[in-house]
Backbone as ProteinMPNN parsed JSONL, in Angstrom:
{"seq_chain_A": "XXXXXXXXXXXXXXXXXXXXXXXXXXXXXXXXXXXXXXXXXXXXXXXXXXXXXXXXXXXXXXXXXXXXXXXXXXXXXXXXXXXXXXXX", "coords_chain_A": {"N_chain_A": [[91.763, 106.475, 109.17], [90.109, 105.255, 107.525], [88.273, 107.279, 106.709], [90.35, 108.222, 104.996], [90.748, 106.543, 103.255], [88.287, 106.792, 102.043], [88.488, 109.073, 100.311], [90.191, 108.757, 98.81], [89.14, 107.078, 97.153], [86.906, 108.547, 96.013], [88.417, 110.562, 94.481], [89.625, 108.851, 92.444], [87.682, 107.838, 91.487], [86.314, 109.98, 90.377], [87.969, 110.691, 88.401], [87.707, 109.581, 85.668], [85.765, 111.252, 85.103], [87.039, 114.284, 84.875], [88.638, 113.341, 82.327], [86.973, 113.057, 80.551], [86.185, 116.047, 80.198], [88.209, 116.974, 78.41], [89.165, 118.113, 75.593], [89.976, 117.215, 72.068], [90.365, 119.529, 69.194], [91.167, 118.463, 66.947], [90.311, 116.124, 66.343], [87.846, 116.104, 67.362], [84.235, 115.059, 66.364], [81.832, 116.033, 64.391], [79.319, 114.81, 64.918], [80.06, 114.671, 67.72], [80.007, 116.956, 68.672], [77.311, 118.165, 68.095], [76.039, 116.561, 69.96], [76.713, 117.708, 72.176], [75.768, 119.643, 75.097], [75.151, 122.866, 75.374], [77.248, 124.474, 77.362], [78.609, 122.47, 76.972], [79.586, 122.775, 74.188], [80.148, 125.881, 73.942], [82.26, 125.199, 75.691], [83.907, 123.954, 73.551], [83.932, 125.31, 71.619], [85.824, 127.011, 72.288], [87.989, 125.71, 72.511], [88.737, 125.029, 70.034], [89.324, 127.581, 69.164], [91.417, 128.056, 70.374], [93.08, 126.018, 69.007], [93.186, 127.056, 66.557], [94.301, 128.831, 66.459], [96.509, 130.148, 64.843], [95.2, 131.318, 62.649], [93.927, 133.472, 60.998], [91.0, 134.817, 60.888], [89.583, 133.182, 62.297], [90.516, 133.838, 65.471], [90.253, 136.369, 65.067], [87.291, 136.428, 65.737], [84.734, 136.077, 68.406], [84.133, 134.093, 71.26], [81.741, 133.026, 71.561], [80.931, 133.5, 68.73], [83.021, 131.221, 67.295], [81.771, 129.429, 68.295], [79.209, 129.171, 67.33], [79.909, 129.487, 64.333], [81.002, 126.738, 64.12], [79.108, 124.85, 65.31], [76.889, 125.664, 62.591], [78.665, 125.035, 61.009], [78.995, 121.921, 61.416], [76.184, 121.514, 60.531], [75.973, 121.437, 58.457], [77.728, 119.927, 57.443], [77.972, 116.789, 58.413], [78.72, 114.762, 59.107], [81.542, 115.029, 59.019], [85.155, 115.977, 60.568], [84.736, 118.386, 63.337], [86.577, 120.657, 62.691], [87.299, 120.003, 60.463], [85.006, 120.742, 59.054], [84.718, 122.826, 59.565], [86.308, 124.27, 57.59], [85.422, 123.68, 55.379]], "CA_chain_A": [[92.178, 105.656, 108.053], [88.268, 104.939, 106.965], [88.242, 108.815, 105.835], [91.202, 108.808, 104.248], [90.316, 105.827, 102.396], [86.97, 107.113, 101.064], [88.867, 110.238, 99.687], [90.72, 108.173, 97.353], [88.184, 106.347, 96.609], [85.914, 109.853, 95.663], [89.208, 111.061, 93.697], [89.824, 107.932, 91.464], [86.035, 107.728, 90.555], [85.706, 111.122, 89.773], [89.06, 111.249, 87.539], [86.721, 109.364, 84.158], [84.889, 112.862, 84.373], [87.722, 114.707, 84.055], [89.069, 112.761, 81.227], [85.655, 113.366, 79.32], [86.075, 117.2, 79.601], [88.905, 117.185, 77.858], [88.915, 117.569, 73.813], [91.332, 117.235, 71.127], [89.642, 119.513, 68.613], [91.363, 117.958, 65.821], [89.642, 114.792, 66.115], [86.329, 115.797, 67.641], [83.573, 115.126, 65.03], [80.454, 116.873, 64.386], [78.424, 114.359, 65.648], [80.342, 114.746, 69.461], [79.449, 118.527, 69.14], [75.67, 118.489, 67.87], [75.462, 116.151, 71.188], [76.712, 118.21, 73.476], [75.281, 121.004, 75.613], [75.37, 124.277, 75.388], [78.223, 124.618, 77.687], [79.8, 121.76, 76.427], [79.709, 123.753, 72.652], [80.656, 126.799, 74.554], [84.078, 124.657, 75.82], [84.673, 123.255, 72.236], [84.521, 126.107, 70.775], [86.626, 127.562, 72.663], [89.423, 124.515, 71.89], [88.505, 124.805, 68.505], [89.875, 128.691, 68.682], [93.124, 128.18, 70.793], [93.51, 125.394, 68.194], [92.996, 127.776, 65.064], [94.715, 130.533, 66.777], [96.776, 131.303, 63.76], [93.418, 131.601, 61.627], [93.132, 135.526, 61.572], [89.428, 135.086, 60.643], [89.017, 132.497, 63.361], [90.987, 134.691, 65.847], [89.027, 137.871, 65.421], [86.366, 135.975, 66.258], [84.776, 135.871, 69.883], [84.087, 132.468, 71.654], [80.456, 132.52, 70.601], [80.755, 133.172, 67.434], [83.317, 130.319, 67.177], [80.679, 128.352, 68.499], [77.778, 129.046, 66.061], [80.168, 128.675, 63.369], [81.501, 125.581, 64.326], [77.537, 123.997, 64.949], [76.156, 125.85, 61.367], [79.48, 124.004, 59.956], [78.517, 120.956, 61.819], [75.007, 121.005, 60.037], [76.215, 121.35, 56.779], [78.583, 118.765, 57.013], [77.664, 116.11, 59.548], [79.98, 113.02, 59.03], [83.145, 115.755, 59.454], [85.36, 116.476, 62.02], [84.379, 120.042, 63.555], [87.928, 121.569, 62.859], [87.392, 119.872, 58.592], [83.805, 121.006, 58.654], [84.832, 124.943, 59.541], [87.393, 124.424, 56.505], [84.631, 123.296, 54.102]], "C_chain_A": [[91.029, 105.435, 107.073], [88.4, 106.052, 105.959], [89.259, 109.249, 104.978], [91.411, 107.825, 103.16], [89.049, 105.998, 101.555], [86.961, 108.442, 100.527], [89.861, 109.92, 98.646], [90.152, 107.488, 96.48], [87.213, 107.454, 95.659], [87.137, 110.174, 94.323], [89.134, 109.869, 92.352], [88.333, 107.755, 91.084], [85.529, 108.601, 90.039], [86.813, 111.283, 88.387], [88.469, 111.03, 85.821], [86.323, 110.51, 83.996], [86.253, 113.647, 84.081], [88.523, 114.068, 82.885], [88.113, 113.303, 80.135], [85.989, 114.877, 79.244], [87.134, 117.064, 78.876], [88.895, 117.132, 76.095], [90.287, 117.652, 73.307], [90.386, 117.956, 69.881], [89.77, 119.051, 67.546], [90.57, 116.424, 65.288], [88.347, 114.828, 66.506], [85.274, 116.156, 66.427], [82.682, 116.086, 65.582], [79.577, 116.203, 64.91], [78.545, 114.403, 67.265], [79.331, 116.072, 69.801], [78.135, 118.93, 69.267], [75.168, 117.934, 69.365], [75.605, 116.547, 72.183], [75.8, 119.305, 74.003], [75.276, 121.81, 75.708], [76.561, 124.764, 76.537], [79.262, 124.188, 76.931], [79.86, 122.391, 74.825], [80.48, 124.773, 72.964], [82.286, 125.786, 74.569], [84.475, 124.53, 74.247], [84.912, 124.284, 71.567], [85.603, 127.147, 71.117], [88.247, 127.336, 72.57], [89.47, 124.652, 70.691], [89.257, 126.4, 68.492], [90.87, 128.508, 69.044], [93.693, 127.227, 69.94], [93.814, 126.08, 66.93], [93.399, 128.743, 65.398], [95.625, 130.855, 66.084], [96.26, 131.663, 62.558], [93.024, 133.013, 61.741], [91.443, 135.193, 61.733], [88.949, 134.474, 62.417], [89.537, 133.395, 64.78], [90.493, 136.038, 66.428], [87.674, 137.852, 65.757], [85.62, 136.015, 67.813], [84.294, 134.239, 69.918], [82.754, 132.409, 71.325], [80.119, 132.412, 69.556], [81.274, 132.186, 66.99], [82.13, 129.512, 66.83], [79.935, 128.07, 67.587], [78.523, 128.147, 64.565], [80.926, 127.464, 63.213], [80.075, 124.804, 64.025], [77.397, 124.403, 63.656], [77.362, 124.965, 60.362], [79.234, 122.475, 60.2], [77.132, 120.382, 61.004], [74.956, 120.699, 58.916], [76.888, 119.909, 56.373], [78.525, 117.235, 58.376], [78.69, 115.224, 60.13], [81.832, 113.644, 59.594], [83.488, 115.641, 60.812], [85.112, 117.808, 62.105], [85.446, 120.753, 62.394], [87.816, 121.147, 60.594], [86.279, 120.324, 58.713], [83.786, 122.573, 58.418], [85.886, 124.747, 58.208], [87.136, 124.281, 55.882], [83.917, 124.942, 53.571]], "O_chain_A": [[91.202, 105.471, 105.855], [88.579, 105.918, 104.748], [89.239, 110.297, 104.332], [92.135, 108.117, 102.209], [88.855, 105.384, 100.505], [85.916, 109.036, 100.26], [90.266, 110.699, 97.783], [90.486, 107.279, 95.314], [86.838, 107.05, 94.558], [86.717, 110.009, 93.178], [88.535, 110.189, 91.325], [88.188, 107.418, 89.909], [84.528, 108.493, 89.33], [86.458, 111.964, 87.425], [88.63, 111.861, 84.928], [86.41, 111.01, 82.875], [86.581, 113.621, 82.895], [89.359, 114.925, 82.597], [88.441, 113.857, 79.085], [86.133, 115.195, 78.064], [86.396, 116.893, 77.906], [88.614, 116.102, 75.481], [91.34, 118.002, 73.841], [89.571, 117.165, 69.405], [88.761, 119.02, 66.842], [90.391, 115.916, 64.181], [87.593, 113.902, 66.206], [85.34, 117.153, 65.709], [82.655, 116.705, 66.645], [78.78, 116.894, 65.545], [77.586, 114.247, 68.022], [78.427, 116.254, 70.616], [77.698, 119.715, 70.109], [74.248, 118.477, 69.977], [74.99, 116.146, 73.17], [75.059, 119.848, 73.183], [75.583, 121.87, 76.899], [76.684, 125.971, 76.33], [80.24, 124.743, 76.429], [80.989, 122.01, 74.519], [81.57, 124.805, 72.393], [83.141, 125.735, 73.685], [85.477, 125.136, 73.868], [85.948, 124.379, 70.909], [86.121, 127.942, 70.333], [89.226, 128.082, 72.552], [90.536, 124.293, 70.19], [89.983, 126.428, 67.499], [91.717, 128.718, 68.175], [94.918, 127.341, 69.896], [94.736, 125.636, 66.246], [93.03, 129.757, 64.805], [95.992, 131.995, 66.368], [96.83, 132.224, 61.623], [92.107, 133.546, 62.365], [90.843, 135.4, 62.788], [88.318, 135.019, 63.323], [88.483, 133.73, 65.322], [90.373, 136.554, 67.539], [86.97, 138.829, 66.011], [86.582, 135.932, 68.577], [84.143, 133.445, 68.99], [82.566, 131.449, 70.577], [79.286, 131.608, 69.14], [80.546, 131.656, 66.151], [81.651, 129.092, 65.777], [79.873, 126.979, 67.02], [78.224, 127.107, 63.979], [81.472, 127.223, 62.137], [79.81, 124.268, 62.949], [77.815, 123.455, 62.991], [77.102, 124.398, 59.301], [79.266, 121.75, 59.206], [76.928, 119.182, 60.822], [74.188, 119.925, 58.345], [76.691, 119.124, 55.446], [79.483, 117.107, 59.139], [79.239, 115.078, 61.222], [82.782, 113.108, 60.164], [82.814, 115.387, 61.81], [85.223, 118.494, 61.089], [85.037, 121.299, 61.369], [88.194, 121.907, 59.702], [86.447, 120.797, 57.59], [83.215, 123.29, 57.596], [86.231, 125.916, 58.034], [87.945, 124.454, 54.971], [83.213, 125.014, 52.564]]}, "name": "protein", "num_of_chains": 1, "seq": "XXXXXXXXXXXXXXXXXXXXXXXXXXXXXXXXXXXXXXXXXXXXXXXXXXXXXXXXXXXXXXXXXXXXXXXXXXXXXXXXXXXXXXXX"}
């Protein structure tokens, strides 16, 4: 009972982290993205393409290039959200 109580306990304390991976790229700004990590850029930009996936340009793109041009739009435009900053 002990062990099967400190496996719900492990589950429900871990569930906040998965919540955090999750994005919406329509709303994540430029300031979320500049702070994340090089994975976490990697993920976004990867949301940021299945989001823009009827964007030929964005589309023909690969997931790193996303990336870059998501951050170099990020630098330009800081205060944006990612997804308005690639549209500037």
């Amino acid at each position: 009972m002990k062990l099967a109580f400190a496996a719900v306990l492990a589950v429900l304390s871990a569930a906040p982290v998965f919540a955090d991976t999750m994005m919406d790229p329509a709303k994540m700004t430029c300031k979320d993205l500049m702070a994340m990590d090089s994975k976490g850029m990697m993920d976004a930009g990867m949301a940021m393409k299945t989001a823009m996936k009827d964007d030929a340009k964005m589309s023909a793109m690969s997931d790193e290039d996303t990336t870059k041009a998501a951050e170099t739009a990020c630098k330009a435009h800081p205060d944006a959200t990612v997804m308005d900053a690639m549209h500037m």
